[in-house]
C-alpha positions in Angstrom: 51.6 212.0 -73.6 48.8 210.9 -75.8 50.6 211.4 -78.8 53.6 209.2 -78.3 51.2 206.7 -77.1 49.6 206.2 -80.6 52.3 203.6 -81.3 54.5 201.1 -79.8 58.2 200.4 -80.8 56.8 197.2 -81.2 54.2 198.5 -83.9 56.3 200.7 -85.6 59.7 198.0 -86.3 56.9 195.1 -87.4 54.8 197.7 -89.4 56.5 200.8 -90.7 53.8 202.4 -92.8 52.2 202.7 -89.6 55.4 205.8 -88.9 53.8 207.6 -92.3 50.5 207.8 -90.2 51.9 208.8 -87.1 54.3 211.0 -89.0 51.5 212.7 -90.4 49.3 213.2 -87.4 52.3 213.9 -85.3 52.8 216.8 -87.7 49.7 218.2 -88.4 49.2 218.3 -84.5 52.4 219.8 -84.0 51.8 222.8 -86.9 48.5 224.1 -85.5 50.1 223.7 -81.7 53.0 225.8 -82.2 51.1 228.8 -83.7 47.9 228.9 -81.4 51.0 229.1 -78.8 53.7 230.9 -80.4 52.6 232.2 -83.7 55.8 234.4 -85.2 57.8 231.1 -84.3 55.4 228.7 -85.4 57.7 227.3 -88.4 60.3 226.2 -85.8 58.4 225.7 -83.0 56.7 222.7 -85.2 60.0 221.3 -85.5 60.6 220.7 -81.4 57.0 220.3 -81.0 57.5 217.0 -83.4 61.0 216.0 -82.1 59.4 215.8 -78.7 57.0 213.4 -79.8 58.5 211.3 -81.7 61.6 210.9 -79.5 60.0 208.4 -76.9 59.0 205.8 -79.9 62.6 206.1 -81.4 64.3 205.6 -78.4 62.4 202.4 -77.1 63.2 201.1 -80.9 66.7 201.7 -80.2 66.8 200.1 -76.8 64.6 197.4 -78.3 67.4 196.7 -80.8 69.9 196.3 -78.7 68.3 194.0 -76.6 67.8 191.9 -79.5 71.5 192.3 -80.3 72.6 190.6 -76.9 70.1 187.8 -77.9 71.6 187.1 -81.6 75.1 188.8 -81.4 76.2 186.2 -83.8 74.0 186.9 -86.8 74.0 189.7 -88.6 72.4 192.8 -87.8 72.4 195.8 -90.2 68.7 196.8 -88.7 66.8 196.9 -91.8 63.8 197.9 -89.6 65.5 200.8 -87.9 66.0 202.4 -91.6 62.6 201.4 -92.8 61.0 203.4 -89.3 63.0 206.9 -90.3 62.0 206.9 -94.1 58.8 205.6 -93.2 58.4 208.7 -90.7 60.3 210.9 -93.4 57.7 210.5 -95.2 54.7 210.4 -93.3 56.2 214.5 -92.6 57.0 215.3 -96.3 53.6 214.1 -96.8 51.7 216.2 -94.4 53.9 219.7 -94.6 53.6 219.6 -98.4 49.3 219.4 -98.3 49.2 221.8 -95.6 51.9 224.0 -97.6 49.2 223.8 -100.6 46.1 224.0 -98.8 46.7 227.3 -96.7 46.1 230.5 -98.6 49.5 232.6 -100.1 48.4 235.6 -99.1 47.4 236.0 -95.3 43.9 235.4 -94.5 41.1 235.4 -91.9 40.2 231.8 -91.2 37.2 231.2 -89.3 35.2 228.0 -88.0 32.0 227.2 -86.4 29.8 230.2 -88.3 32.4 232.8 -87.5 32.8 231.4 -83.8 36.6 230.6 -84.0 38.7 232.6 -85.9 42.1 232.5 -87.0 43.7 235.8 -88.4 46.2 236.4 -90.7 46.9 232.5 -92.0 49.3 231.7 -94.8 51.6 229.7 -95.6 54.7 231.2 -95.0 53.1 232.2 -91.2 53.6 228.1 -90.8 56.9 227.8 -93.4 58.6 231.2 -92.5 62.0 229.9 -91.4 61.9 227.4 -94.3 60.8 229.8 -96.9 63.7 232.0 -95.4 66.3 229.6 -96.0 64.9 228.1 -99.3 65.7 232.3 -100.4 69.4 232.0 -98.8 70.4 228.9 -100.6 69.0 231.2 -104.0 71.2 233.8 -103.3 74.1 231.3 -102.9 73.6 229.7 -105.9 73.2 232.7 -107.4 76.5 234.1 -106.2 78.1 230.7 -107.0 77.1 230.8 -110.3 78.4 234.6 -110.7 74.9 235.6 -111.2 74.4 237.7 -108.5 73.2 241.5 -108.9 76.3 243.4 -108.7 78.7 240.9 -108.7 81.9 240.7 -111.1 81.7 237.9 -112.8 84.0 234.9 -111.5 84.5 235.9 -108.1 84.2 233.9 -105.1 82.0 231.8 -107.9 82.3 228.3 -109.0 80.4 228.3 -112.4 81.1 225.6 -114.2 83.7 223.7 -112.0 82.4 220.8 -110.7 85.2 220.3 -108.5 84.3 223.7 -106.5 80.5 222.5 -106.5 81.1 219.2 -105.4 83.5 220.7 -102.3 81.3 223.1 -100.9 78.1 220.7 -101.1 80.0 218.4 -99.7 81.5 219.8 -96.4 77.6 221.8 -96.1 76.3 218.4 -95.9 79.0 216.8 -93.8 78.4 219.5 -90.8 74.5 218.4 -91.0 75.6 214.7 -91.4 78.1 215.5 -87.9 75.3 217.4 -86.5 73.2 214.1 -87.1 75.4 211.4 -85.5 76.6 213.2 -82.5 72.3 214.7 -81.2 71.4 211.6 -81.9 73.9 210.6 -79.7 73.6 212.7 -76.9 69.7 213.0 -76.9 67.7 211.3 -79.3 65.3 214.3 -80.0 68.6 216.3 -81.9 68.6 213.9 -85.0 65.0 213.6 -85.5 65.0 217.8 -85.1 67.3 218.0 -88.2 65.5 215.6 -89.9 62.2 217.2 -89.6 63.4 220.2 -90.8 64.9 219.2 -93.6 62.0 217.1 -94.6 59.7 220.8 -94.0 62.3 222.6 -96.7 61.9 219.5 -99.4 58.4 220.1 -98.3 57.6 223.5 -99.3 59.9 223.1 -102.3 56.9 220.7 -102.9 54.2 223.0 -102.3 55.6 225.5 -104.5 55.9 223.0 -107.3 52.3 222.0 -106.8 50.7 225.7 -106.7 53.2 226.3 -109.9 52.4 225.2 -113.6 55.1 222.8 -113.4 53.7 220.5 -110.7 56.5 217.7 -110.8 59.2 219.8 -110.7 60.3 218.4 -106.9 61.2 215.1 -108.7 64.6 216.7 -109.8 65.6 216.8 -105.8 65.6 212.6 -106.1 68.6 211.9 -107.5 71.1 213.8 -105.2 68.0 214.0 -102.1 67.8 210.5 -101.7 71.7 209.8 -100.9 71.8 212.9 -98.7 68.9 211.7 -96.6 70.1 207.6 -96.5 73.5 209.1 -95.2 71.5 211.6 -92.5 69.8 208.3 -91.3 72.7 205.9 -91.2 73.9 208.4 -89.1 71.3 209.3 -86.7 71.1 205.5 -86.4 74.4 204.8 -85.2 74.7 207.5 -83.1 71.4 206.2 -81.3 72.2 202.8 -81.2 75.5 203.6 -79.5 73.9 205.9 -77.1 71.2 202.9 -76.6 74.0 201.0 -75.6 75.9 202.9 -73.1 72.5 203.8 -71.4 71.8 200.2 -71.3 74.9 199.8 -70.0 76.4 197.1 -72.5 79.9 199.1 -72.8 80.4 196.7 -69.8 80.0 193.7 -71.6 81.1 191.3 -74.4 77.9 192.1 -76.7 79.5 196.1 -77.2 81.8 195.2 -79.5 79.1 193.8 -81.2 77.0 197.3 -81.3 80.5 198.9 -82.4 80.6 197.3 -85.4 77.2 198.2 -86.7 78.3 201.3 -86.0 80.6 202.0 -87.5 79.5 200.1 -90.2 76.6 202.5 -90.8 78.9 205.2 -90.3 79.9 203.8 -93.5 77.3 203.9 -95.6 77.0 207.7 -94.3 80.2 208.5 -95.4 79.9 206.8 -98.8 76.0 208.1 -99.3 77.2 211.8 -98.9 79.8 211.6 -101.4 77.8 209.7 -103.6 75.0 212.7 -103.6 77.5 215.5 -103.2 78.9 214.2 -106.5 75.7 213.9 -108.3 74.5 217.4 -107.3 77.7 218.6 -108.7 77.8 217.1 -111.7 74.0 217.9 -112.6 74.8 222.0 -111.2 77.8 221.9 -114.0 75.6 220.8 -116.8 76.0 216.9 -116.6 73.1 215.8 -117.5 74.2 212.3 -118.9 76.4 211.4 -116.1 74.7 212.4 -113.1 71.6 210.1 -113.5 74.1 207.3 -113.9 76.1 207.7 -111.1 72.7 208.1 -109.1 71.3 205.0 -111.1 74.9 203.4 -109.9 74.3 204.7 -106.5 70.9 202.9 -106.2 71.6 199.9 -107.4 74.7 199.5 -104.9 73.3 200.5 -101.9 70.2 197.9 -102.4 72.7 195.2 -103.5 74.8 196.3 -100.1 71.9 196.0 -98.3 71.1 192.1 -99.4 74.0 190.9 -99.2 74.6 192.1 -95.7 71.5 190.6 -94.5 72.8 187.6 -95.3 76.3 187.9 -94.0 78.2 188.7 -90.3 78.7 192.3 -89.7 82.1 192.9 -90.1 84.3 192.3 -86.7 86.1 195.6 -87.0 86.7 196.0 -83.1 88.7 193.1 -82.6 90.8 193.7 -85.7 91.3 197.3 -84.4 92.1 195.8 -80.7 94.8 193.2 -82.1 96.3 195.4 -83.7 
């Protein structure tokens, strides 16, 4: 309870850096929790343990929102601030996994406070990061196989190599399931979309901490270009499946202003859609050896989405309901 009292809805839409400080806590609270309780599940248990506490602040934003929605149905309303609280949060987490990824020892250690009073035993990192570091090693070994570099494997089977088209595909529909995943528990309970996205910012995190205990300590930076899609379309999505869930619970299906709520719905659904293609693409293309193309199509990508973004805030959502109920 104390925890999701550090911050109001209020707080967080009018002052999002505050979300990278509560992300951070939230997190660092949530790591240590989870293993003094359960410590073989400690690297998921951190996950729910944060999902539960951030769920109360992100749904009184949402119900917040569309309130405000049934004030000003007329002027536009992409939620800037909505986006701004989740990157602002996704950060706050990257942030905090990656130190505590770099800070605790690799090999497991005795850990002890207060002149040998309190002791923890056997600390590392991956006894916090096990599940991550787990599937950080699967998606190797698919790559590898992909690539028809696997041990044992005859070259060219069930690989894509060099075919974009076959990358592009199967990073693609991997994304679209987490994308699916996103929209729909954010729309049935708030807590499933920020679950997903705290996990996937504690992988990008510990692919962090390995880049900073390795020589090459900026190697993270290649994730950008293809990361930064993927996670504005996981977003869009958990946004509009919780502003439509914020709208039945409110119980403005009943009323004029829905159709209003609809549109931005589907509207970020949108940008989802678009965002995921535009990063399955890149990631493709800079797999395959594209190393001219893919930074301009992400380049491309960028400078679309922020022009999208400006011009909307200065124009009506689009009335899609009514164009889909005359017809």
């Amino acid at each position: 309870m104390v925890i999701e009292e550090l911050l109001t809805s209020h707080s967080a839409m009018r002052k999002p850096l505050y979300m990278t400080v509560f992300g951070i806590v939230l997190c660092s609270v949530a790591l240590f929790s989870s293993y003094l309780i359960f410590p073989e599940h400690a690297s998921i248990l951190t996950i729910a343990f944060i999902s539960i506490g951030a769920t109360v602040i992100m749904h009184n934003t949402f119900i917040e929102t569309e309130e405000l929605d049934e004030k000003i149905r007329t002027k536009t309303a992409i939620h800037p601030e909505l986006v701004r609280m989740y990157v602002f949060f996704f950060i706050g987490l990257i942030i905090s996994f990656s130190f505590w990824y770099a800070v605790l020892p690799e090999e497991p250690t005795d850990v002890c406070l207060l002149e040998n009073q309190i002791c923890i035993n056997n600390v590392s990192n991956n006894t916090f990061f096990k599940e991550q570091n787990k599937t950080l090693g699967q998606i190797d070994q698919l790559r590898a196989r992909l690539t028809g570099q696997a041990t044992g494997m005859v070259s060219g089977t069930s690989a894509c190599e060099q075919d974009a088209l076959c990358w592009f595909n199967i990073i693609f529909l991997n994304n679209l399931e987490v994308l699916v995943l996103a929209l729909f528990f954010s729309f049935l309970y708030g807590a499933g979309a920020i679950f997903l996205i705290a996990w996937n910012a504690s992988v990008i995190a510990v692919v962090i901490g390995q880049s900073i205990l390795a020589e090459n300590h900026f190697q993270f930076i290649g994730l950008l270009p293809h990361g930064i899609p993927e996670l504005v379309s996981y977003f869009a999505a958990a946004i509009a499946g919780g502003l439509l869930s914020a709208a039945i619970v409110k119980g403005a299906i009943q009323r004029r202003s829905f159709f209003h709520i609809f549109d931005e719905v589907i509207l970020f659904i949108i940008i989802a859609a678009a965002s995921l293609l535009a990063g399955a693409l890149i990631e493709a293309l800079a797999i395959t050896g594209e190393q001219t193309l893919a930074p301009i199509i992400s380049v491309l990508y960028l400078v679309g989405l922020l022009w999208f973004l400006i011009r909307m805030k200065n124009q009506p959502v689009p009335n899609v309901s009514n164009r889909l109920l005359n017809k």
